[in-house]
GUGUMI-412128 format. One record per residue (C-alpha): y, z, x; residue in one letter. Coordinates in Angstrom, 3 decimals, decimal comma. Last residue first. Layout:
% GUGUMI-412128
@py = Y | pz = Z | px = X | res = a
...
***
This chain:
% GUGUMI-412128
@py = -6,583 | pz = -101,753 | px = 40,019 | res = x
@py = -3,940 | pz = -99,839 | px = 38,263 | res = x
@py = -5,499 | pz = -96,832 | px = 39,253 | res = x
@py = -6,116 | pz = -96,989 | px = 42,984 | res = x
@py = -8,449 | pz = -97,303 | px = 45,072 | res = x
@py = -11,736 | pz = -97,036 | px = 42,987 | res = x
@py = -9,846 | pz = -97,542 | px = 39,658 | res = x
@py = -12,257 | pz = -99,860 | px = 38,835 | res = x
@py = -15,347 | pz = -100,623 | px = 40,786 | res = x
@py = -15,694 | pz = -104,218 | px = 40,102 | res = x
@py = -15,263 | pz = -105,265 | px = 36,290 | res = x
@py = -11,216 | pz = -105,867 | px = 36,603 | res = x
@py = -11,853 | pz = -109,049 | px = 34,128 | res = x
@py = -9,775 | pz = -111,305 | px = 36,535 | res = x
@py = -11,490 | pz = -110,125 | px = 39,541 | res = x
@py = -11,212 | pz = -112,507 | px = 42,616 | res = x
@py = -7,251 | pz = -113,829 | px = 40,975 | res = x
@py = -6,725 | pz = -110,708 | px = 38,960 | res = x
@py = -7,580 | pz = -108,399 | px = 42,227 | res = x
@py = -5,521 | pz = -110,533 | px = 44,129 | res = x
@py = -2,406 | pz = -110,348 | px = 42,082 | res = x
@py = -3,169 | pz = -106,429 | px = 41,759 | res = x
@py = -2,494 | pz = -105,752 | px = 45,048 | res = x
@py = 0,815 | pz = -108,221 | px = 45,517 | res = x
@py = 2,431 | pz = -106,152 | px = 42,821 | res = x
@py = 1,196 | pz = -103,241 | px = 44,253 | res = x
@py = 2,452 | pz = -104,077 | px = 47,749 | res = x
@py = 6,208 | pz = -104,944 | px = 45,926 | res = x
@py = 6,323 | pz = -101,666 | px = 44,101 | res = x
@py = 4,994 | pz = -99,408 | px = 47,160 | res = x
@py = 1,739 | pz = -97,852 | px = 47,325 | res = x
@py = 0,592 | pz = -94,328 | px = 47,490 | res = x
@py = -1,371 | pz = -93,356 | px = 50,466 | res = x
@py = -5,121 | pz = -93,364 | px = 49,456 | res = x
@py = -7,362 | pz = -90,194 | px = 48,067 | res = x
@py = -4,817 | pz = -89,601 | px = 45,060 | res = x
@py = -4,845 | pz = -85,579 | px = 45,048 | res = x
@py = -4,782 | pz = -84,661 | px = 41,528 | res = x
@py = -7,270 | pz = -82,265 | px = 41,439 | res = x
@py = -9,408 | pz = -82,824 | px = 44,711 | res = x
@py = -9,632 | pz = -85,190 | px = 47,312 | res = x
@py = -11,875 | pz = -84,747 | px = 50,345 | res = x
@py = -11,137 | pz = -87,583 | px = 52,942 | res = x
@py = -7,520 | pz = -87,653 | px = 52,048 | res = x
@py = -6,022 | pz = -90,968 | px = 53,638 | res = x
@py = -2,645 | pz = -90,531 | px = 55,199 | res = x
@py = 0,000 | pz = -93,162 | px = 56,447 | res = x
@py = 1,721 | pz = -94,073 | px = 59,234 | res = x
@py = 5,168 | pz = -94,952 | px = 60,496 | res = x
@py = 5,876 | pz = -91,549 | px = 61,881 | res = x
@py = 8,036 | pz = -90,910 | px = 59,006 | res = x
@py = 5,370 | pz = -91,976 | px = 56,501 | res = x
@py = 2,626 | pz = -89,548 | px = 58,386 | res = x
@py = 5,151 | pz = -87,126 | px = 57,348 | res = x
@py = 5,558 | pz = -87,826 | px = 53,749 | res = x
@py = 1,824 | pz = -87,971 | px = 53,059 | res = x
@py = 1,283 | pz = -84,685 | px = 54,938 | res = x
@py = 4,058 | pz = -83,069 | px = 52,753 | res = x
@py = 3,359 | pz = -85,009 | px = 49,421 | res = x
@py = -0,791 | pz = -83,776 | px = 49,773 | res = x
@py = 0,614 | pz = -80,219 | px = 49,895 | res = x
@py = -0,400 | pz = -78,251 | px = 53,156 | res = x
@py = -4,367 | pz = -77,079 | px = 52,207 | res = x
@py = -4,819 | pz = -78,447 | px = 55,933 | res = x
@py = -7,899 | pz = -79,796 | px = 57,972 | res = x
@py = -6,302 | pz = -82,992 | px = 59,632 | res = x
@py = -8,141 | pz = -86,047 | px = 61,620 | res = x
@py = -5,564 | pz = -87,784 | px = 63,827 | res = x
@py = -5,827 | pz = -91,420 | px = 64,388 | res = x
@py = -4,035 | pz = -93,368 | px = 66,940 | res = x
@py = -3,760 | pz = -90,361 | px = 69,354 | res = x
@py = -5,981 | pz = -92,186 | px = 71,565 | res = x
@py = -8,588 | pz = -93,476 | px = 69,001 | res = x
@py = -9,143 | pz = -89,433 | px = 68,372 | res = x
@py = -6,854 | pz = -86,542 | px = 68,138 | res = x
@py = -8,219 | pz = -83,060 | px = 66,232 | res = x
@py = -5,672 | pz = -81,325 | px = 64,201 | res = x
@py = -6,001 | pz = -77,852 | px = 62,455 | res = x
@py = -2,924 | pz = -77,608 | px = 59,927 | res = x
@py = 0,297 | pz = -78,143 | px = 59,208 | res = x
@py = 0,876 | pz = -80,892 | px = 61,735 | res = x
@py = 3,632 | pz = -80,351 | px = 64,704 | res = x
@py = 3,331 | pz = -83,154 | px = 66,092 | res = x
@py = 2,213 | pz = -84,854 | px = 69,457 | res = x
@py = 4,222 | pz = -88,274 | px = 70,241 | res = x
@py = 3,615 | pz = -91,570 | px = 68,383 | res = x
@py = 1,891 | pz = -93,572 | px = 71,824 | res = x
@py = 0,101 | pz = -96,324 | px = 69,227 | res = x
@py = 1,126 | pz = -95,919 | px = 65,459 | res = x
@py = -0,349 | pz = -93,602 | px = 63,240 | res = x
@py = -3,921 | pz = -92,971 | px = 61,069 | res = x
@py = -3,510 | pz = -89,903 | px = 59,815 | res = x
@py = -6,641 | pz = -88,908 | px = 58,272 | res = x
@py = -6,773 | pz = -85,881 | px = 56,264 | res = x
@py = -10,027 | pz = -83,310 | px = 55,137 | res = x
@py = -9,627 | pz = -80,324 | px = 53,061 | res = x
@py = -10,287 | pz = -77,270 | px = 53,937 | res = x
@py = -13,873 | pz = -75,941 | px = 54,275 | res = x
@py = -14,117 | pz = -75,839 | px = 58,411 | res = x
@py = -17,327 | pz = -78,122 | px = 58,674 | res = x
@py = -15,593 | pz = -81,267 | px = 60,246 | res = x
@py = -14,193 | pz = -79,503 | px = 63,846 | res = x
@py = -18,033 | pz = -78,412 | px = 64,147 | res = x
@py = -18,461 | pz = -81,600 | px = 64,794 | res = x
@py = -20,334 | pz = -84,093 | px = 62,475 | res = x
@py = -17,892 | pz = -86,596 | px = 61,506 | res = x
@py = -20,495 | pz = -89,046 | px = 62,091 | res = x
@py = -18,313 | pz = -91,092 | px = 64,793 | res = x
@py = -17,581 | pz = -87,302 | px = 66,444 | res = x
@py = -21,124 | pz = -86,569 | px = 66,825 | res = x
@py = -22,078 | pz = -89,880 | px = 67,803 | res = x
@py = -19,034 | pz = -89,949 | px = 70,489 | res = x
@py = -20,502 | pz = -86,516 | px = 71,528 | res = x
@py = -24,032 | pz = -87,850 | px = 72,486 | res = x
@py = -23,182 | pz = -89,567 | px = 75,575 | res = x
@py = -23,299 | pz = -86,068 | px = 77,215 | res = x
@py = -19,877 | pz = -85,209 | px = 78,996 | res = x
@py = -19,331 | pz = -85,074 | px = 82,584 | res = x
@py = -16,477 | pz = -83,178 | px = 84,108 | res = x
@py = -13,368 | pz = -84,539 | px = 85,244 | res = x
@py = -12,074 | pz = -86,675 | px = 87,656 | res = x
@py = -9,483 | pz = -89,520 | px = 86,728 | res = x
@py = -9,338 | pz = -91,812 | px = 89,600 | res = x
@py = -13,139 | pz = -91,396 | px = 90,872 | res = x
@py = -14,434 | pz = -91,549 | px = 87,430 | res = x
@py = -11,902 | pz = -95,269 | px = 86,777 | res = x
@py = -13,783 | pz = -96,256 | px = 90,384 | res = x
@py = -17,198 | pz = -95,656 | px = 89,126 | res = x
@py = -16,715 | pz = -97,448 | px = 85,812 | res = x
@py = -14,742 | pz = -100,414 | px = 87,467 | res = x
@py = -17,251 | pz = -101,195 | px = 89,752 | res = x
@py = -20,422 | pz = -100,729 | px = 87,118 | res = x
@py = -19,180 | pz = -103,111 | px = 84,822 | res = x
@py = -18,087 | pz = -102,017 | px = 81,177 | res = x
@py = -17,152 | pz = -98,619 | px = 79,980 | res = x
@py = -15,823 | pz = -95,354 | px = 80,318 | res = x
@py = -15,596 | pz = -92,611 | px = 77,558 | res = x
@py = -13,213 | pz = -89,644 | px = 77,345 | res = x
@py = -12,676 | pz = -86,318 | px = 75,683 | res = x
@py = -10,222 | pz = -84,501 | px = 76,517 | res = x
@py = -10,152 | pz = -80,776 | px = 75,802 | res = x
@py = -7,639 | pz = -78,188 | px = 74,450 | res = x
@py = -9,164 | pz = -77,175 | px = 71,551 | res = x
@py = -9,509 | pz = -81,329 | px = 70,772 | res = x
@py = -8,613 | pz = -84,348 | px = 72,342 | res = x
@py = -10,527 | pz = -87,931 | px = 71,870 | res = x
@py = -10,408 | pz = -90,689 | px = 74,004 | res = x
@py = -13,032 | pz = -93,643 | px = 73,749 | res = x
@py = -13,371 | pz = -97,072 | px = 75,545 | res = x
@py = -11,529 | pz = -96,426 | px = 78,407 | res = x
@py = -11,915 | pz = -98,859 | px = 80,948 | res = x
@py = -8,681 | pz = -98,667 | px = 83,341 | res = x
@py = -6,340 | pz = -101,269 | px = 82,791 | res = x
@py = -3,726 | pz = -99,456 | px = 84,904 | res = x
@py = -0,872 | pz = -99,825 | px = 81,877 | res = x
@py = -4,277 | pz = -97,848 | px = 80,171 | res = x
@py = -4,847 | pz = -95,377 | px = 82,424 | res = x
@py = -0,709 | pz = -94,214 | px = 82,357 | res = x
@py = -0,775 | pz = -94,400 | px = 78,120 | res = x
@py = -3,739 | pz = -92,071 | px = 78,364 | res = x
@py = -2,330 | pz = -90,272 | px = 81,046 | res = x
@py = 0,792 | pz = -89,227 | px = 78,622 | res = x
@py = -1,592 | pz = -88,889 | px = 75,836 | res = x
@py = -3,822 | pz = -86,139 | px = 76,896 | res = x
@py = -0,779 | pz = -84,476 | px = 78,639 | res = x
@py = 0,869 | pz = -83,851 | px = 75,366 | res = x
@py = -2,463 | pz = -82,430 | px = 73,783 | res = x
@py = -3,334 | pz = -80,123 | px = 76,368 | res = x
@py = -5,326 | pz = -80,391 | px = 79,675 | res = x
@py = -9,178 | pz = -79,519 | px = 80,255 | res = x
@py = -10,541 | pz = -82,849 | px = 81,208 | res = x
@py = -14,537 | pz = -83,913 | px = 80,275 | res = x
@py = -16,087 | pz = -86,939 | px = 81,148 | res = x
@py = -18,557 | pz = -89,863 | px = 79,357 | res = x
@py = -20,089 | pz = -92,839 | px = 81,817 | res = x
@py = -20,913 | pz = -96,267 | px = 80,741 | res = x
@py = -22,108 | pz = -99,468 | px = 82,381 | res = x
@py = -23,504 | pz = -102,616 | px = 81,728 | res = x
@py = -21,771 | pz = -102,566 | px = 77,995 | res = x
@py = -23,539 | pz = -104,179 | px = 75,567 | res = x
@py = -23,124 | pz = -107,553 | px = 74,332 | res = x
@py = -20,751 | pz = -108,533 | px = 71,440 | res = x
@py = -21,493 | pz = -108,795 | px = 68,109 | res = x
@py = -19,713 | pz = -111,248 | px = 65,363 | res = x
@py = -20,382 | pz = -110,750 | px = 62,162 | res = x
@py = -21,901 | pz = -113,201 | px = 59,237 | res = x
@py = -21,928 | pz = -110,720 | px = 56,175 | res = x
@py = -24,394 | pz = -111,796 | px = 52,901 | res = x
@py = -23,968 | pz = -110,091 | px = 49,218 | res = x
@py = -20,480 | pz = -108,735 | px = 48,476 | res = x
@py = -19,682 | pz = -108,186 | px = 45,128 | res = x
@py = -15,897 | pz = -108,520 | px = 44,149 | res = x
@py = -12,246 | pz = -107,553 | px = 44,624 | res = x
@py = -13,070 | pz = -104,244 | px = 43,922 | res = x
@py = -15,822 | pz = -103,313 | px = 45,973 | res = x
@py = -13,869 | pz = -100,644 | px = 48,276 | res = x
@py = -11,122 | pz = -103,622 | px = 49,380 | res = x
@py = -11,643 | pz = -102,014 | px = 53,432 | res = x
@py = -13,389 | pz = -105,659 | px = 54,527 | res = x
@py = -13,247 | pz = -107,665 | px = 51,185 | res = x
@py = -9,655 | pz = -109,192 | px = 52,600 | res = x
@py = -11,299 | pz = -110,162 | px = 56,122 | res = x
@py = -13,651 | pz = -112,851 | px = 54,754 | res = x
@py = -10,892 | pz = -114,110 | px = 52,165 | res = x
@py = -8,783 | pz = -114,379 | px = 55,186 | res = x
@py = -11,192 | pz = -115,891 | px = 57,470 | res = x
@py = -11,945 | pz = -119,061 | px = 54,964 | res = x
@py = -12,408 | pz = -121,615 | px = 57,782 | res = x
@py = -12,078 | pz = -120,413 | px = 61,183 | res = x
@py = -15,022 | pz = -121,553 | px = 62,964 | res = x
@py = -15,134 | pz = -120,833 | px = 66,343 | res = x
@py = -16,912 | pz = -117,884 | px = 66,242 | res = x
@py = -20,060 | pz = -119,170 | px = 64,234 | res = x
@py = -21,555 | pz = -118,167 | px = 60,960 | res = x
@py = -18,583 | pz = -119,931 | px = 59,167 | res = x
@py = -15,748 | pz = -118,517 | px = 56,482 | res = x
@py = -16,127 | pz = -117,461 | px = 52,425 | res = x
@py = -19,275 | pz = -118,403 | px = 50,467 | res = x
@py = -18,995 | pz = -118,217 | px = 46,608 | res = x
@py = -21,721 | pz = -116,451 | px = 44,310 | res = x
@py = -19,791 | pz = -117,135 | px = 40,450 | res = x
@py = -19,664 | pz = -114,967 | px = 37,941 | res = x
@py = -15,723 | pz = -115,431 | px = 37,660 | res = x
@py = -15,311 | pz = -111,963 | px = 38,805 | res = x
@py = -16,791 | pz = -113,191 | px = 41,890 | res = x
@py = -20,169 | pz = -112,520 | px = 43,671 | res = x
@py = -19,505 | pz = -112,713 | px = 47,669 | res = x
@py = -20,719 | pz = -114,700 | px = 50,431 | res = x
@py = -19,212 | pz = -113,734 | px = 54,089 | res = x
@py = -17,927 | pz = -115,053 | px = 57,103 | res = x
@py = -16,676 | pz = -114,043 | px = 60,241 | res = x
@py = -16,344 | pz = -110,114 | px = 59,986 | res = x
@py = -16,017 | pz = -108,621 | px = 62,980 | res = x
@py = -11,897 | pz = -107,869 | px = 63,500 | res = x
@py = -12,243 | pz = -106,429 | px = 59,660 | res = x
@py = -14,714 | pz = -104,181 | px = 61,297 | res = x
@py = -11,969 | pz = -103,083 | px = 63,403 | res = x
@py = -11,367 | pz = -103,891 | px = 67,264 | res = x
@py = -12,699 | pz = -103,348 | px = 70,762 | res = x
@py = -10,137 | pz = -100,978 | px = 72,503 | res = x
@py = -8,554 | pz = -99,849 | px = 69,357 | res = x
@py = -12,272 | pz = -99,282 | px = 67,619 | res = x
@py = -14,373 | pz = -97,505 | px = 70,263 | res = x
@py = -14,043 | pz = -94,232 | px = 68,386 | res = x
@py = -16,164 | pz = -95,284 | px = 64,659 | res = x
@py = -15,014 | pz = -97,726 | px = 62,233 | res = x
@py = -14,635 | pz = -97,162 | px = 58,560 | res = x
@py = -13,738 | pz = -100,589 | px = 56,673 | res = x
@py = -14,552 | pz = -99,195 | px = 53,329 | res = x
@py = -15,927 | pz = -102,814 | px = 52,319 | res = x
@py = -17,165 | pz = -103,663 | px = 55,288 | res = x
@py = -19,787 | pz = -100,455 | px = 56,280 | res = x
@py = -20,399 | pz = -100,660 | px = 52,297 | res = x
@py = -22,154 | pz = -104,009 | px = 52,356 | res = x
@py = -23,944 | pz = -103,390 | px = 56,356 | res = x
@py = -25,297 | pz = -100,354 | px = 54,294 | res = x
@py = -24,942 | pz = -96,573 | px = 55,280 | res = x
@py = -28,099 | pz = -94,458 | px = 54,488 | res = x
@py = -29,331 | pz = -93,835 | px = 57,746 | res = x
@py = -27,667 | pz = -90,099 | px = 58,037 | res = x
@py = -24,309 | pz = -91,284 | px = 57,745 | res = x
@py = -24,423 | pz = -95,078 | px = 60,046 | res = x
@py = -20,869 | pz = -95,068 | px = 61,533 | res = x
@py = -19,112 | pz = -97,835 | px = 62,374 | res = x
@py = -19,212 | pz = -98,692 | px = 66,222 | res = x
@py = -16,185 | pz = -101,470 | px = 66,132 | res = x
@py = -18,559 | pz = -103,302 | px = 68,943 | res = x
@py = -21,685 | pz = -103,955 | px = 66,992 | res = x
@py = -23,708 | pz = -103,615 | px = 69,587 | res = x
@py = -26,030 | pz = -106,241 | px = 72,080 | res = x
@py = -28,957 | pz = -105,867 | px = 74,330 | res = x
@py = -31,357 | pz = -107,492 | px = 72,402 | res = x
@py = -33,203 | pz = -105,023 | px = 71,101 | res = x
@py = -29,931 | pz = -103,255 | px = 70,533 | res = x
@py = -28,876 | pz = -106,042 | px = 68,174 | res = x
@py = -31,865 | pz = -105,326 | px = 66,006 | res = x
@py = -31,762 | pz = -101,481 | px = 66,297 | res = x
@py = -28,028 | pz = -101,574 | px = 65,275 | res = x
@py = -28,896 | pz = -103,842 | px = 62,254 | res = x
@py = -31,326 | pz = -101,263 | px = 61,257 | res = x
@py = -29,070 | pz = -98,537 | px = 61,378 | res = x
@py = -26,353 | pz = -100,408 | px = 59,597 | res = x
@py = -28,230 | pz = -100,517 | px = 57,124 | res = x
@py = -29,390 | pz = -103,929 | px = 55,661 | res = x
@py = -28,167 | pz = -104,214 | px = 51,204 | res = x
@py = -25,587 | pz = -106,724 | px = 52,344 | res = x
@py = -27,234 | pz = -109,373 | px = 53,507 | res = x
@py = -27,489 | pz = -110,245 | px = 57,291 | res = x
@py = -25,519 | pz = -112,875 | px = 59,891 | res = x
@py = -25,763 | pz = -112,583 | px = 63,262 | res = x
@py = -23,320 | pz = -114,128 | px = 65,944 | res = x
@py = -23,554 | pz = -113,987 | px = 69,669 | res = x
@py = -24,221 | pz = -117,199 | px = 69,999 | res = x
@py = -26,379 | pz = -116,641 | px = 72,209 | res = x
@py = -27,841 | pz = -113,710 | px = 70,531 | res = x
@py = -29,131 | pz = -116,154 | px = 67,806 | res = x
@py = -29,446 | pz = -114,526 | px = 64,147 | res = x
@py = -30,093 | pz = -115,771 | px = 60,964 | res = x
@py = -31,089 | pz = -114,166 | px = 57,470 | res = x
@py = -31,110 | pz = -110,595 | px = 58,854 | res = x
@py = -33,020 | pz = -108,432 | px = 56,499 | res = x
@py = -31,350 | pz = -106,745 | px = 52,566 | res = x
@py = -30,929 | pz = -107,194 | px = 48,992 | res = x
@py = -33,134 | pz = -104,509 | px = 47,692 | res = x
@py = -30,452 | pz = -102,103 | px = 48,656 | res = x
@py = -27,467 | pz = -103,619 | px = 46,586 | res = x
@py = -27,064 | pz = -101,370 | px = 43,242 | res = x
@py = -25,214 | pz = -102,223 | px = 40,934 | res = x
@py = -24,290 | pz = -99,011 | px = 38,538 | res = x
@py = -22,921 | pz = -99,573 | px = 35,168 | res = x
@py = -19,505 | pz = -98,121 | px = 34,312 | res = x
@py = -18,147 | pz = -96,161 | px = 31,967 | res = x
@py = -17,764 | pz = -93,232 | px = 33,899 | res = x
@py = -15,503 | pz = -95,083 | px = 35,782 | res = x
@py = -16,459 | pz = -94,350 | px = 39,504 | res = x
@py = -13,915 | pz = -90,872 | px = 41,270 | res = x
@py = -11,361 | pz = -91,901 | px = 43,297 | res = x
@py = -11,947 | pz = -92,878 | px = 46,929 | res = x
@py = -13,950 | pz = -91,412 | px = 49,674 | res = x
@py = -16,903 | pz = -89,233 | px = 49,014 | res = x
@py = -19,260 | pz = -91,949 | px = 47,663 | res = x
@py = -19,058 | pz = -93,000 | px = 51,618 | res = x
@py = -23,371 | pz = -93,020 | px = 51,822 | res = x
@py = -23,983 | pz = -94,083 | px = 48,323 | res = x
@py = -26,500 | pz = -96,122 | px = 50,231 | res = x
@py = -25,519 | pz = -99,373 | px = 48,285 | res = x
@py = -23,623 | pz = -99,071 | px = 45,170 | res = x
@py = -21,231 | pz = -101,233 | px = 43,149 | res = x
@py = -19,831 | pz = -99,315 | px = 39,870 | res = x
@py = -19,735 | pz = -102,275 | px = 37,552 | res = x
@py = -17,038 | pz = -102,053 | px = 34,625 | res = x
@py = -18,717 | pz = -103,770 | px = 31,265 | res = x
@py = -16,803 | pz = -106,958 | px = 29,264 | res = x
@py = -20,225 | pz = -107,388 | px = 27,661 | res = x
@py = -20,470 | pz = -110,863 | px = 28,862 | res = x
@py = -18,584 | pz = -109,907 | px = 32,521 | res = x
@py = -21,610 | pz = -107,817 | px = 32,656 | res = x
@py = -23,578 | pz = -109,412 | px = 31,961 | res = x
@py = -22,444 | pz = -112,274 | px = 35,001 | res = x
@py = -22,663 | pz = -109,672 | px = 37,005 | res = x
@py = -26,356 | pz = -108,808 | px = 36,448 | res = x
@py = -27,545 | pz = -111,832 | px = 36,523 | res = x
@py = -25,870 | pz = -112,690 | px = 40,078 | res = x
@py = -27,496 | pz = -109,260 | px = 41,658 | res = x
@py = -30,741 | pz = -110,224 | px = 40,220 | res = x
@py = -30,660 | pz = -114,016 | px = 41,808 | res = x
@py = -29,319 | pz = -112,355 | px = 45,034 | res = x
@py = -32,212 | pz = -110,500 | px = 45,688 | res = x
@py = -33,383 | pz = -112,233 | px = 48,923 | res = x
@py = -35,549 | pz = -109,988 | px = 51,029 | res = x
@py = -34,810 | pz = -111,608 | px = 54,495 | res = x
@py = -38,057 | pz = -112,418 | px = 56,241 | res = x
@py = -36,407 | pz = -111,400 | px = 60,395 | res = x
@py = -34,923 | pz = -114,137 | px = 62,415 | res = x
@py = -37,291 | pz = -115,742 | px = 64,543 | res = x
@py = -35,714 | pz = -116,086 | px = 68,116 | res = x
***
């Protein structure tokens, strides 16, 4: 098929990094402003970049099952492109209101409920080109699955938050659409939620979404029609309307409008129910657990620790660091990278952390 006209603004993009690097100015990197919320506040000092005009698909073949767009597309639009074709973007990140940009869906990484059965968006990413710190526009990995150059520079920019450079063109990979899909309801409590969790999934059963909240599982079903119908047969249930794994990918239950500030604790597989100081909702299984507490930030932080997670604070205030601290070594290692992509530290600044 025809791809569709890309709108090539790369030349602008380039210009402007490379003046910036002249004038020794921070860039804030923009594209819907969609995820502004997350991270530490933009340098004041810095000039804004901003990616929209830099958008369309500049090759795609659903055979291959690969497309490859710049980073100014939303994601909306590149969801109505592979849906036309009868394909998704399988880590299902979320799209906030339209605005979110293909650019900004990698670099905060945020995936939506499918993503341990299918993957992250880091899992997606193929290839990429990227403006460097050097003031350079670089092209990282292949536009087809089985090449395999260059992956880890791909997959580093995916959840980096702009700071180890500019991205401006993402190759993914996109899978096709489920043939089948069915959504049900079980009353049972947290514990019970995971223990058949863990029991449908040693069964192979097709669960592509499980989320548990005031005292309700939620679950999802996919893939062929056989082994839909028979996993609805095994578990029971009530049906649920499709429309709750948007709801929950947006962050726009009514669980997300209590006031308190916002945790996720993202854990390891099968870690038990806790005790968390505040109102929890489970999704990914029990992988992640979304947290509205005013607890202390070093209370939550310590105790996804000694699960053998961490916490991300969705709605940082004061002196609330939005990421989980890290250690010596990992900073080290942190802001190696950053010197070698950025050595001028002109992409989004003190985005993550300070010291980078």
């Amino acid at each position: 098929m025809s791809p569709t006209l890309p709108l090539d603004d790369s030349a602008r993009l380039l210009d402007e990094v490379q003046a910036a690097l002249a004038s020794q100015t921070p860039l804030k990197i923009r594209g819907g402003d969609s995820k502004a919320f997350l991270g530490r506040a933009a340098n004041p000092q810095a000039n804004e970049i901003d990616t929209r005009s830099h958008c369309g698909v500049v090759a795609y073949d659903p055979t291959e099952l690969v497309i490859t767009v710049r980073a100014g597309t939303t994601v909306s639009a590149l969801n109505q492109i592979l849906t036309e074709q009868g394909q998704v973007l399988a880590c299902e990140p979320p799209v906030f209101d339209g605005k979110a940009t293909v650019g900004g869906m990698v670099a905060s990484g945020l995936a939506g409920p499918r993503r341990p059965w299918a993957g992250s968006v880091r899992d997606f990413v193929l290839g990429c080109r990227i403006i460097t710190g050097h003031g350079k526009h670089l092209a990282f990995g292949g536009q087809v699955m089985k090449n395999v150059a260059g992956y880890d520079v791909s997959r580093l920019m995916a959840g980096s938050h702009g700071c180890l450079g500019l991205l401006t063109e993402l190759s993914l990979k996109v899978l096709p659409r489920p043939r089948a899909a069915q959504s049900l309801t079980l009353s049972v409590d947290a514990s019970s939620a995971l223990n058949s969790l863990t029991q449908w999934r040693r069964a192979a059963l097709p669960v592509t979404g499980a989320c548990h909240a005031d005292g309700v599982l939620h679950l999802r079903l996919e893939g062929g029609e056989g082994s839909v119908k028979a996993a609805v047969q095994t578990i029971g249930g009530d049906t649920l309307d499709a429309g709750f794994w948007d709801l929950l990918r947006e962050q726009q239950l009514p669980f997300f409008e209590d006031t308190l500030p916002l945790w996720r604790l993202s854990l390891p597989t099968n870690t038990p129910v806790q005790n968390l100081p505040g109102k929890a909702l489970l999704d990914w299984g029990g992988a992640q657990r979304w947290l509205k507490s005013d607890a202390p930030a070093e209370e939550i932080r310590a105790l996804a620790q000694s699960l053998g997670g961490h916490a991300t604070c969705f709605t940082p205030s004061g002196n609330v660091e939005p990421f989980q601290p890290l250690s010596a070594p990992m900073l080290r290692y942190q802001q190696q990278l950053k010197h070698a992509l950025d050595p001028q530290g002109i992409f989004n600044p003190g985005r993550m952390y300070a010291s980078l």
